[in-house]
ZAZA-872010 format. One record per residue: x, y, z of N, C-alpha, C, O in turn. Coordinates in steps of 0.05 Angstrom, whole numbers, plus 5000, padded with zeros to 4 digits. Example, Ala and Ser with C-alpha at 12.3 -4.5 7.8 and 13.67 -1.06 7.14 Angstrom:
residues 2
526448865156524649105156526449345156528549345169
525749555142527349795143525850015157526850235161
end
This chain:
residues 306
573648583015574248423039575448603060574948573084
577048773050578448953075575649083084574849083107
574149183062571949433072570649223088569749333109
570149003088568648823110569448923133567949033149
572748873137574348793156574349123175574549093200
574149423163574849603166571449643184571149713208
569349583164566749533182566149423208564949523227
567149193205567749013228568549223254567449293275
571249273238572649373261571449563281571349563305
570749753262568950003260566349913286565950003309
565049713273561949683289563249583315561749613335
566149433321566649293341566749583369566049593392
568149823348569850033368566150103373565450173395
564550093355562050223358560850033391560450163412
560549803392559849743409561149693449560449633472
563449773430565749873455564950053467564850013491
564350223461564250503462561650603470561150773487
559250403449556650423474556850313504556350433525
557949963500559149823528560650063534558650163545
561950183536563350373565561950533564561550583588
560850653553558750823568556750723587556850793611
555350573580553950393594554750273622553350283643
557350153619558750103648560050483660560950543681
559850543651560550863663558350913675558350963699
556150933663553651013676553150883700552551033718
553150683704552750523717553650513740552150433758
556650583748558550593766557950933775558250973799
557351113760555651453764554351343781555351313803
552051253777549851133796549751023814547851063829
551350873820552750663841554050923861553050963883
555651033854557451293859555751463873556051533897
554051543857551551723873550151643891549851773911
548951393886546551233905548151133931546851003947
550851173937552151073955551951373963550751373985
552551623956553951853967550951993982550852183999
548551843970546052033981545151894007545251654011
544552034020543851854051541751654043540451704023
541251444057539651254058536951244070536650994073
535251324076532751254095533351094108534050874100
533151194141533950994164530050924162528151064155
530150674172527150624189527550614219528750434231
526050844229525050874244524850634269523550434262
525850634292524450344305522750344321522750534337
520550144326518450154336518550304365520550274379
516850424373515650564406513050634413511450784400
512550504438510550504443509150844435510551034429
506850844436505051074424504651214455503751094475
505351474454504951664481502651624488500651574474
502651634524499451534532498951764538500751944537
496251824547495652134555494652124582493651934594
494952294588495552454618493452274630494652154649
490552184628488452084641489651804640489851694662
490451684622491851394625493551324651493351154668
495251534647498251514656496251594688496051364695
494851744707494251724721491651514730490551494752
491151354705489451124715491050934732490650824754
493250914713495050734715496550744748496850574766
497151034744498451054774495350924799495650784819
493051024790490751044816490750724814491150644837
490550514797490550284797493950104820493749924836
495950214814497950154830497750294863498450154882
497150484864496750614892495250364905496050234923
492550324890490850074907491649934907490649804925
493849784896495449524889496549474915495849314931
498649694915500649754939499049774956499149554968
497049954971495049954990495049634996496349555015
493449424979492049164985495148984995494948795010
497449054987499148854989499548975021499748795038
499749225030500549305045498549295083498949365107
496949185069494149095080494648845093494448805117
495348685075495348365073497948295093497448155112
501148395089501548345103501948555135503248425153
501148825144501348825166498748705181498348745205
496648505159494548345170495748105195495448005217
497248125172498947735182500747825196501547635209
501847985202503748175227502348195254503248155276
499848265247497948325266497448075280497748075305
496447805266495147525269497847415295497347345318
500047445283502647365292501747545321499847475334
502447645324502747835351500947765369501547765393
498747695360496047685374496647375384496047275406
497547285370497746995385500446875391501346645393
501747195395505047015407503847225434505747215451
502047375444501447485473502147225491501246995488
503847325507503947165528502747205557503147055576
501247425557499947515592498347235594497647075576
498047245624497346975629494547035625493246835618
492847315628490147325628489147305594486747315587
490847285582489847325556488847495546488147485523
488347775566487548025561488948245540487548415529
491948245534492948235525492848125497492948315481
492647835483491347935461488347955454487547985430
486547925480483748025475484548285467483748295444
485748545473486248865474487548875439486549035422
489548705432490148695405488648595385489248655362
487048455389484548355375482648505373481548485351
481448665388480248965386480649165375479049295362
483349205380484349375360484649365330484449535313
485249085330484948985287483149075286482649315280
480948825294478248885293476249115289473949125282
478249345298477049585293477249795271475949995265
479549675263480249805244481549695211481949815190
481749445218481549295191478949265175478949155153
477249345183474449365160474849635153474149655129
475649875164475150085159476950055128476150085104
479949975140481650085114481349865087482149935064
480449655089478349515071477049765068478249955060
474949775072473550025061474750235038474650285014
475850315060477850585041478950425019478050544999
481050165007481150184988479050074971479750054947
476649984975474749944957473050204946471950234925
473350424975472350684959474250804928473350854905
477550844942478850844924478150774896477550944878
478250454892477550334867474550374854473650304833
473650494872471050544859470550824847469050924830
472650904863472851194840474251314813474051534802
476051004806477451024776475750974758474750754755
475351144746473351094714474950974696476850904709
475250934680475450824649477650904647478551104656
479150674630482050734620481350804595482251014586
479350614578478750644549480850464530481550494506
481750234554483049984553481149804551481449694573
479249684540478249484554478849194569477149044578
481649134570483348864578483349084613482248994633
484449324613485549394632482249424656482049334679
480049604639478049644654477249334661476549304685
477149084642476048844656477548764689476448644708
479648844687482348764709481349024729480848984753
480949284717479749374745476449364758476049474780
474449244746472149204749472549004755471048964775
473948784750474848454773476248554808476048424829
477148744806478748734832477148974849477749014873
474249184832473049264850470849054860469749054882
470548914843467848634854469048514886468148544908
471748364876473548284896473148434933472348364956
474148634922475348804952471848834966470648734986
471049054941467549044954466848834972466848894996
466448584963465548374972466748364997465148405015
469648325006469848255026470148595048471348565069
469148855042469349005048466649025065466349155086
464048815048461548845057462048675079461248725102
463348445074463348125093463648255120462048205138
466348475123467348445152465848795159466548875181
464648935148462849155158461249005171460349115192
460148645162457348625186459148475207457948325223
461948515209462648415239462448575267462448815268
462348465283462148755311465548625315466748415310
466248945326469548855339469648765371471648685383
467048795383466648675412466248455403464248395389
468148275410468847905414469047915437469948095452
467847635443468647525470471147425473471747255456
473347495494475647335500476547095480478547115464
474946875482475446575478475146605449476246425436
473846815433473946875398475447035391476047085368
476347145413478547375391480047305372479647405350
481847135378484447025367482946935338483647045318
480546715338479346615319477146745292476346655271
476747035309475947225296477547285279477247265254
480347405294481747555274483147435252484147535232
482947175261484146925235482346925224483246955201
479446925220477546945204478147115185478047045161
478747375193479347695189480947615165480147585142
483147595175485947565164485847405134487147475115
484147195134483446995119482947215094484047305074
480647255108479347425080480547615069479847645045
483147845081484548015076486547865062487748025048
487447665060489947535050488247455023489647355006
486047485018484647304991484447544971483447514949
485847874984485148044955488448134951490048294960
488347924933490747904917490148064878488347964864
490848154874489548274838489047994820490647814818
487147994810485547834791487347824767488348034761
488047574752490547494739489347594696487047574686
490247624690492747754688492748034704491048194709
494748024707493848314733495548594717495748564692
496348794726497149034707499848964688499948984664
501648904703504348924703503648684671504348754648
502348474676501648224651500848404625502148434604
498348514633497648644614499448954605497749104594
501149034606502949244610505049154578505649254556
505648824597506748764570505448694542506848664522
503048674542502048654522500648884505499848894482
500649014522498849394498500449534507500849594530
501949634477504449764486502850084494504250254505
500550134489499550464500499550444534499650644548
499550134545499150144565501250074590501150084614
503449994569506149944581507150254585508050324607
507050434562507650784561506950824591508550854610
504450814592502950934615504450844641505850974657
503650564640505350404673508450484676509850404695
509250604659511750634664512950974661515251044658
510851124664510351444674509051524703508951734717
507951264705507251394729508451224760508750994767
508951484773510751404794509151244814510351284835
507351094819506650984835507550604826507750404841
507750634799508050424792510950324793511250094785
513850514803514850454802516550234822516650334845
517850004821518649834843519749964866521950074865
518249964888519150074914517250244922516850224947
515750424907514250674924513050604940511850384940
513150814963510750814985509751034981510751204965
507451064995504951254998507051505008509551515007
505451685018506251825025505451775056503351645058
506851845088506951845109505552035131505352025156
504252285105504252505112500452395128498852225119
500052545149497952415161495452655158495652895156
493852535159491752695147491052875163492152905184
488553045152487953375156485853355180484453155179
485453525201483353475217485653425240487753295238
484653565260485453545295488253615302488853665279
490353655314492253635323493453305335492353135349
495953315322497753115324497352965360496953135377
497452785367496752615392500052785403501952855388
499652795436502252905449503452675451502752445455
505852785449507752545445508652395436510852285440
506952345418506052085395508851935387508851695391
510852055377513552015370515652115385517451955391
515852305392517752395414518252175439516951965439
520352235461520552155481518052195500516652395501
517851925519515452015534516352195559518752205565
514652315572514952495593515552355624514652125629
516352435634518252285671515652335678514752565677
514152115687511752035706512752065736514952015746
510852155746512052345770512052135795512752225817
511351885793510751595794512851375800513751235819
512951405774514351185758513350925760510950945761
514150665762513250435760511850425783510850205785
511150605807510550555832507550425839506750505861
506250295830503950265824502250365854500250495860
503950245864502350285897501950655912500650745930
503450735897502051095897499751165894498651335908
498451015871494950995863492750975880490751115878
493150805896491950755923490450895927488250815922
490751225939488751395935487551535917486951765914
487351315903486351495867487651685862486251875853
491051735865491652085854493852005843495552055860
494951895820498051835813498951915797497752125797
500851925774502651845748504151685743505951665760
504251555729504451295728505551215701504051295683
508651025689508850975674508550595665509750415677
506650555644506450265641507350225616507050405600
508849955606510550015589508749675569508249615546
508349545595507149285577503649225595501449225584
504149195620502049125628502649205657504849255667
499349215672499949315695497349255706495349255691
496949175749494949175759494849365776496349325796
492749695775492849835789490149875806487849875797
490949895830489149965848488350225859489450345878
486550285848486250635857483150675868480950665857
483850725895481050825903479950575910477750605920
480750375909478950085914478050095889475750025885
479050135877478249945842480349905826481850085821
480449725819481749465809482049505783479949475771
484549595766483849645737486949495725489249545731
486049345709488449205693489149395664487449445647
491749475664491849655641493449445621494049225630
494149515596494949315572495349625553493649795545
498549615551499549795533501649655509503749535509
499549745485500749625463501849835444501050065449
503249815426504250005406502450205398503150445397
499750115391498050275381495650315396493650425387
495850255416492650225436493550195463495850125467
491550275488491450245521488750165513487150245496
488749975530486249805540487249825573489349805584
483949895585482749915613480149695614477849705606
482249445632479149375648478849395674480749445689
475849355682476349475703472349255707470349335695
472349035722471048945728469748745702471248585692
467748765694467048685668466448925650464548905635
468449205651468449315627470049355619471549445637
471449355592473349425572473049695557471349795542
475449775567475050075544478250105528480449985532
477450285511480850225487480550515474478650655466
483350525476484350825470486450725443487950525442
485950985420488750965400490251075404490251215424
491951055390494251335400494651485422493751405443
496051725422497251795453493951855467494151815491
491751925461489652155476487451875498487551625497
485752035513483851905513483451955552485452025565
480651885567480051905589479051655589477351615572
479851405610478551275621476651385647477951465667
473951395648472551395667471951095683471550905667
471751045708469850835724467150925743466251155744
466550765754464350795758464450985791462651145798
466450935805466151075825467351435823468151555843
467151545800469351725794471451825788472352035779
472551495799475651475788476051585754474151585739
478451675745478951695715481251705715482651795732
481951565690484951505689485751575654484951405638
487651865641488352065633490751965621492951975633
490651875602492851795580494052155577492852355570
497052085587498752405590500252345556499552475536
501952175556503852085526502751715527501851575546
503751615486503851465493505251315466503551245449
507151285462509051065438508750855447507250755465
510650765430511650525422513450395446514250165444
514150595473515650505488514050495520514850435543
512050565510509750595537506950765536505550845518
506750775567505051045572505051165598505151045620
505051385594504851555618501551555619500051625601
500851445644497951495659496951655684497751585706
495551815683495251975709491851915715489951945700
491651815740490151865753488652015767490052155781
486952045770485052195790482052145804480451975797
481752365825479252215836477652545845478652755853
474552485840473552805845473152905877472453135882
end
């Protein structure tokens, strides 16, 4: 009975003794698996876009910015044209000429633009830019078959025509920024390249070809004149006009119209229009009248007669 009892005892220390080992090990392990670093996971990021992306991306925003930039000095333009107050209305016939002349062009330019981005190798993104070259094209062809010689009584209604259609190329929905959020290869991209960032403008820098117009920005030059209109008389003056003016030179009769960006000369039933500072009005008796400077604050005009 003891030898039971001594067995007992015996197998009890026996199973003690495996139990602490067992909880020893166990707490080793615990001990260790705490002291060894853990595997962090990684968190998700978008996948690097490559260099041709990241400049799709930018050539797609340049046109963006171009069309918005379009649209509204369109409606800047519309405004002006029909707050002219000269009583002849010549004034915004001369600003209606001037859109007219040059709002199809830069239509143009950005449909050439967009026609020169190839492939993202997006296909969500190429559908969004093959929608917005259809777009611009279209109305790029509409106003190439317009003439910018309107009659008086259509100008105004022309250029609201104009305007109409320039205000309708807005980007085809979902447009970049939509889809940007949704493919993260393509969010990488839109957000490397600097054109896409909120705020940019183009660059200011003006293109290659000819020398800068005199004056163009600077102060204009002391017209040897000044407002005197009645110096002209014998076809020989200088002359500064700042909004509008009726000069008589030589016995001909010429209404000038100086706008920010243009001089318009009429001078019986013909109209002629100058951009920027340069340009010779000729008439019919020899008279010519010699854009000297010309901003935003006038023009210096000189006259002459052969």
């Amino acid at each position: 009975m003891g030898r039971s009892r001594g067995v007992a005892v015996a197998v009890a220390g026996l199973v003690l003794a495996v139990g602490g080992c067992g909880e020893g090990g166990t707490d080793e392990k615990t001990a260790r698996s705490s002291a060894e670093p853990k595997p962090t996971r990684s968190p998700s990021s978008s996948p690097s876009p490559s260099s041709e992306l990241v400049e799709w991306a930018g050539d797609m925003c340049e046109s963006t910015v171009a069309l918005r930039n379009l649209r509204k000095e369109s409606a800047a333009d519309l405004k002006e044209i029909r707050d002219s107050d000269d009583e002849t209305g010549m004034l915004a016939h001369a600003r209606a000429l001037g859109y007219l002349s040059t709002t199809p062009a830069d239509v143009e330019t950005v449909a050439g633009d967009l026609e020169a981005i190839g492939a993202s190798g997006v296909p969500a993104a190429d559908r969004l830019r093959d929608a917005l070259r259809k777009k611009v094209r279209s109305v790029a062809n509409e106003l190439e078959a317009r003439s910018p010689a309107v009659g008086l009584e259509y100008a105004e209604s022309t250029v609201a025509d104009v305007d109409k259609r320039v205000q309708s190329l807005t980007p085809p929905q979902p447009d970049l920024p939509t889809l940007a959020k949704k493919i993260p290869r393509l969010a990488a991209a839109y957000e490397q390249a600097e054109q896409c960032a909120p705020g940019w403008k183009p660059d200011g820098a003006s293109g290659d070809g000819g020398s800068p117009a005199p004056d163009a920005t600077g102060p204009l030059p002391k017209a040897a004149d000044g407002r005197n209109y009645a110096a002209c008389s014998d076809g020989v003056c200088e002359v500064l006009v700042t909004s509008t003016a009726d000069i008589t030179a030589k016995g001909t009769k010429v209404h000038v119209i100086v706008a920010d960006d243009s001089i318009t000369f009429q001078s019986g039933g013909g109209l002629m229009q100058f951009g920027g500072a340069g340009g010779e009005a000729g008439f019919g008796n020899g008279l010519k009248a010699n854009v000297v400077a010309h901003n935003k604050d006038g023009a210096v005009l000189k006259f002459s007669r052969p």
